[in-house]
C-alpha positions as CSV (number, residue, x, y, z in Angstrom):
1,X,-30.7,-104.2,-151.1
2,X,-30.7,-104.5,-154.7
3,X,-33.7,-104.0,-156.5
4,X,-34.3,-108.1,-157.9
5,X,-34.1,-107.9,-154.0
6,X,-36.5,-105.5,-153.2
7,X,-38.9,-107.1,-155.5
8,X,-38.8,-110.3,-153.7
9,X,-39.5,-108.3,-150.3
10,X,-42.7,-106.6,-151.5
11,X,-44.5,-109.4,-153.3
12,X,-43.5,-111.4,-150.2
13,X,-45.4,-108.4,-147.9
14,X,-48.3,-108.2,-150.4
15,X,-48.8,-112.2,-150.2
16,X,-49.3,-111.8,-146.1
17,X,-51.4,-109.0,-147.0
18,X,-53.7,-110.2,-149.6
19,X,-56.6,-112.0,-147.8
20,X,-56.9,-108.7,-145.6
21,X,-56.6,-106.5,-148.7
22,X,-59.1,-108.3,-150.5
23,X,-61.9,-108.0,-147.5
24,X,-60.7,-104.2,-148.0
25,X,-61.7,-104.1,-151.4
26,X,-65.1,-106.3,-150.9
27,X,-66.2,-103.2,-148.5
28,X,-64.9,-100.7,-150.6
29,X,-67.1,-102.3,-153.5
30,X,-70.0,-102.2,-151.3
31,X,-69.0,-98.6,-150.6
32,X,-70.3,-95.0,-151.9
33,X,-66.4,-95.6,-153.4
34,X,-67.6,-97.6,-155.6
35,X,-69.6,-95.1,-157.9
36,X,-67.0,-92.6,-157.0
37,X,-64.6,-94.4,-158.6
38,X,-66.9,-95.5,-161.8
39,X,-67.6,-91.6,-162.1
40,X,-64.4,-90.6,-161.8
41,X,-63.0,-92.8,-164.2
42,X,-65.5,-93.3,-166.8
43,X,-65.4,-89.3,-166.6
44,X,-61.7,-89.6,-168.7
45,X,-62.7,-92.6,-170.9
46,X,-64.6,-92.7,-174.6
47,X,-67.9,-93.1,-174.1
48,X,-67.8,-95.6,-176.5
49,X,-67.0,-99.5,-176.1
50,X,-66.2,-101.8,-175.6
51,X,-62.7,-100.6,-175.0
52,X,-59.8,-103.5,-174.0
53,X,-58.2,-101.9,-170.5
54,X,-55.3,-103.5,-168.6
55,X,-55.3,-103.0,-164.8
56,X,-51.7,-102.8,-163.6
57,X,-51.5,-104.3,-159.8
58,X,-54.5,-104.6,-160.1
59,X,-54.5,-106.2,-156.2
60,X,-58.0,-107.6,-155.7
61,X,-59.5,-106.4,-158.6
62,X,-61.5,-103.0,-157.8
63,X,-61.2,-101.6,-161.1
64,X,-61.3,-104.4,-162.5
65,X,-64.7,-105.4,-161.8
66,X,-65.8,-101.3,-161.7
67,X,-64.8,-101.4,-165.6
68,X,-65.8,-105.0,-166.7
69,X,-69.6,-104.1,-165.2
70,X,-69.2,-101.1,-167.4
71,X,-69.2,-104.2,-170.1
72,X,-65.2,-103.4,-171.0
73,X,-62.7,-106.3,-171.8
74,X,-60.3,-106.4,-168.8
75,X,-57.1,-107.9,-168.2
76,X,-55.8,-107.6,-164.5
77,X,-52.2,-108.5,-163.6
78,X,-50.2,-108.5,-160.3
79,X,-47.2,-109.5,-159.7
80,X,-48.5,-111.1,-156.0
81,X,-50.2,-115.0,-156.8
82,X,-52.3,-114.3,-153.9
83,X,-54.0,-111.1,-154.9
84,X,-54.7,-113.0,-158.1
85,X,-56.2,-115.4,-156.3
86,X,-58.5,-112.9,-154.3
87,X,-59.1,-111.1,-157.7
88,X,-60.4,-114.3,-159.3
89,X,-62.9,-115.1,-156.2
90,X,-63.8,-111.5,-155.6
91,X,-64.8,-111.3,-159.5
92,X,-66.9,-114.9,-159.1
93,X,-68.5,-112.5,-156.0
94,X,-69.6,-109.9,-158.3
95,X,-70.4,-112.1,-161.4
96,X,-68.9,-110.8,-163.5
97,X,-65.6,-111.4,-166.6
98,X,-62.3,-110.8,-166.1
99,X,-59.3,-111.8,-166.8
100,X,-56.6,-112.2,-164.3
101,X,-52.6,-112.9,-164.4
102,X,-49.9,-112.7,-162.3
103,X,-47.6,-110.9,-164.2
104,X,-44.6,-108.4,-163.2
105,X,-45.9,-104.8,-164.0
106,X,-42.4,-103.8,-165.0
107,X,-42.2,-106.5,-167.6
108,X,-45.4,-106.9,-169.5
109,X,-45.7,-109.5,-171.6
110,X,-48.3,-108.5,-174.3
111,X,-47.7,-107.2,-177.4
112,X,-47.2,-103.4,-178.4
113,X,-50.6,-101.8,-179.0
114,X,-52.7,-103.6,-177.5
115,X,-55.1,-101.9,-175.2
116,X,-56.7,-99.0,-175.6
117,X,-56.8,-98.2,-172.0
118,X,-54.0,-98.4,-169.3
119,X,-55.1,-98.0,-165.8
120,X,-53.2,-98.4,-162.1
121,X,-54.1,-97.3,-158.6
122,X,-51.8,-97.1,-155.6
123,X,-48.9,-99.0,-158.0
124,X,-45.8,-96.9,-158.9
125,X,-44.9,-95.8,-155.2
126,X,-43.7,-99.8,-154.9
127,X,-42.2,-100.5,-157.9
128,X,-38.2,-100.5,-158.0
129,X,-38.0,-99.2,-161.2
130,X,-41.1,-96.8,-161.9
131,X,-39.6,-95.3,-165.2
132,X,-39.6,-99.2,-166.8
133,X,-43.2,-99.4,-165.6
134,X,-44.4,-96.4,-167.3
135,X,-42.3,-97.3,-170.6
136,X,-43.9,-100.8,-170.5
137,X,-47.5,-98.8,-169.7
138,X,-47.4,-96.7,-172.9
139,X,-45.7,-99.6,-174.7
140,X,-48.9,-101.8,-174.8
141,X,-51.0,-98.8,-175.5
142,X,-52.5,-98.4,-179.2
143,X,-51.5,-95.1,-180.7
144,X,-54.9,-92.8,-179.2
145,X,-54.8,-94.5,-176.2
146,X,-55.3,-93.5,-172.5
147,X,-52.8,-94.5,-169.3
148,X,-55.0,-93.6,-166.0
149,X,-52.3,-93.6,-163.2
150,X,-53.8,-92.8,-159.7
151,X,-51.0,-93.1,-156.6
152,X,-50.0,-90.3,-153.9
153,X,-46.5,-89.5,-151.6
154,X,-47.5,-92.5,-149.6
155,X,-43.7,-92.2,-148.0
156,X,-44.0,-88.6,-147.3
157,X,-47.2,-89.0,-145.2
158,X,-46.0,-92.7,-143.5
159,X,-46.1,-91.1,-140.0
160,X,-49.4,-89.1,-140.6
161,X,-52.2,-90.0,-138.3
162,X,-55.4,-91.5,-139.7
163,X,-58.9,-91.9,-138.4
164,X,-59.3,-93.5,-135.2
165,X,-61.4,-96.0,-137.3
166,X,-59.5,-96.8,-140.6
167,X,-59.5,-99.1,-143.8
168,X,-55.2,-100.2,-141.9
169,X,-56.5,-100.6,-138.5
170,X,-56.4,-104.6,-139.3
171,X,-52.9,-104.3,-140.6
172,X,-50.6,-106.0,-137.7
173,X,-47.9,-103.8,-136.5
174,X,-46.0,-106.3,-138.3
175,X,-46.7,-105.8,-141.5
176,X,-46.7,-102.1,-140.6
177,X,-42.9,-102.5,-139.9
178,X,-42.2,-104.4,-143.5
179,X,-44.7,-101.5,-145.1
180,X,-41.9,-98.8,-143.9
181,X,-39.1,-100.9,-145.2
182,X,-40.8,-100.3,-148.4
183,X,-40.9,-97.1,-148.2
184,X,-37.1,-97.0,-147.1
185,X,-35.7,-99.3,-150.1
186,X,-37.2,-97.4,-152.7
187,X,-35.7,-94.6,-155.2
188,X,-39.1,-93.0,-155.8
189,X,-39.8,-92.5,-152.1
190,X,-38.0,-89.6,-152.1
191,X,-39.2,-87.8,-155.4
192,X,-41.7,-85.0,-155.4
193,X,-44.4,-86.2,-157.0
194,X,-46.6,-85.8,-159.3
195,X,-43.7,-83.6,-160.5
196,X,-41.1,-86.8,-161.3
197,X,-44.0,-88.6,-163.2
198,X,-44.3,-85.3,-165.4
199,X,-40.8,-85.1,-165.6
200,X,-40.6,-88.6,-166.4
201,X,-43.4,-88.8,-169.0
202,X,-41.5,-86.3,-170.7
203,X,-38.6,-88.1,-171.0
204,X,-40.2,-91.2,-172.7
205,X,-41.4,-88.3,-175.5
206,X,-45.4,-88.1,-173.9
207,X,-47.4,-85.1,-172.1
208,X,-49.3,-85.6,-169.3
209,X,-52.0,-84.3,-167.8
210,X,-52.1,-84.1,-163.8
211,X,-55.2,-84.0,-161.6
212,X,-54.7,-82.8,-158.2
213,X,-58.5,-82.7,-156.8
214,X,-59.1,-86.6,-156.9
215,X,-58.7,-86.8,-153.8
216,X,-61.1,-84.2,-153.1
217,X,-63.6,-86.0,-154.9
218,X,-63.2,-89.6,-154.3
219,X,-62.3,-88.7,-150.0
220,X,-64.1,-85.6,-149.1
221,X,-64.2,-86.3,-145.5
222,X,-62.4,-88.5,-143.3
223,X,-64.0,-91.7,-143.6
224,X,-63.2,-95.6,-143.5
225,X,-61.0,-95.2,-146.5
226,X,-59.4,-91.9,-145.4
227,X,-55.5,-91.7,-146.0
228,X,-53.5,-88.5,-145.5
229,X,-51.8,-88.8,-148.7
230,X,-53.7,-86.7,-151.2
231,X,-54.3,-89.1,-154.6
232,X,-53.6,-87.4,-157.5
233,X,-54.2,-88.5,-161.0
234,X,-51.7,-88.5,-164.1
235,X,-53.6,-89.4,-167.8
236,X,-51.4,-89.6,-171.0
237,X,-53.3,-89.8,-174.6
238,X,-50.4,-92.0,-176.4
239,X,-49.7,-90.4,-179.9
């Protein structure tokens, strides 16, 4: 499968799976997660604001709306209508401002320099072309400012048991199936990460630094939102 291909297969699985994903993120908003999060993030931000942030599959818009009550101008893309969709209600939900676009997050269409902040979570493992992404990423960034990535070895850890009671149990064997497939297609399933994105970064002239404790901190314990695949974190200061 080529990787136009591949494209068209994973915003077709993430269209199925947006009106599950989005109750997901609904409970993970009314979650300890959600303060996690905020603490976790705002932890690697300048304190002051407002700062304009782009969320990068942003999905149903958990950062998002963590970052525009923080009272920060956000733009959410994805390149799924339907997550857009669940963005937009989720964000009426939560009353609060943001700005949402389906938009491919390997070919940005804004301007170079504009946002001060670039943030993704759970993004680059699904992208067919992970280096354009994080070119694009820093691209948009104003000279001094921050890309927040936050995704794991999802592929590696596929077969890895979760809680009997998990965040996936409502995911059909079905979609379970097309999920693999994903997994299967892609280039960056089989890189050691976060080594590739440090290896990566390097090669589009930026240093990086890499946090391997999220996951510690954000999923101490098995709970709901438990996954076996340690998050790790990967923040860039553009020059």
């Amino acid at each position: 499968m080529n990787k136009e291909n591949a494209k068209d297969y994973i915003v077709e699985y993430w269209q199925e799976r947006s009106p599950e994903f989005a109750k997901l993120r609904k409970q993970e908003l009314q979650s300890e997660k959600q303060q996690l999060w905020k603490e976790e993030i705002l932890a690697k931000l300048p304190s002051q604001g407002p700062l304009r942030i782009l969320d990068v599959g942003c999905g149903a818009g958990f950062f998002s709306i963590i970052l525009a009550k923080e009272g920060h101008i956000v733009t959410g893309i994805d390149i799924t209508p339907g997550m857009i969709t669940m963005a937009q209600q989720l964000a009426k939900e939560e009353q609060i401002a943001a700005n949402f676009m389906v938009m491919d997050a390997e070919n940005l269409e804004f301007e170079a320099n504009t946002f001060d902040v670039v943030i993704a979570r759970n993004v680059t493992w699904n992208l067919p072309l992970p280096d354009k992404a994080y070119a694009e990423w820093l691209r948009v960034l104003k000279p001094g400012g921050i890309l927040l990535n936050y995704d794991a070895e999802y592929a590696a850890h596929r077969n890895d048991p979760l809680p009997e009671i998990n965040a996936h149990s409502a995911v059909t064997k079905e979609l379970n199936k097309k999920c693999n497939a994903i997994y299967s297609m892609l280039e960056i399933s089989n890189y050691p990460r976060p080594r590739w994105d440090v290896e990566l970064l390097a090669s589009l002239g930026v240093t990086c630094e890499v946090d391997l404790d999220v996951n510690k901190r954000i999923y101490p314990k098995q709970d709901w939102f438990y996954s076996p695949a340690a998050v790790f974190g990967v923040k860039v200061i553009k020059p």
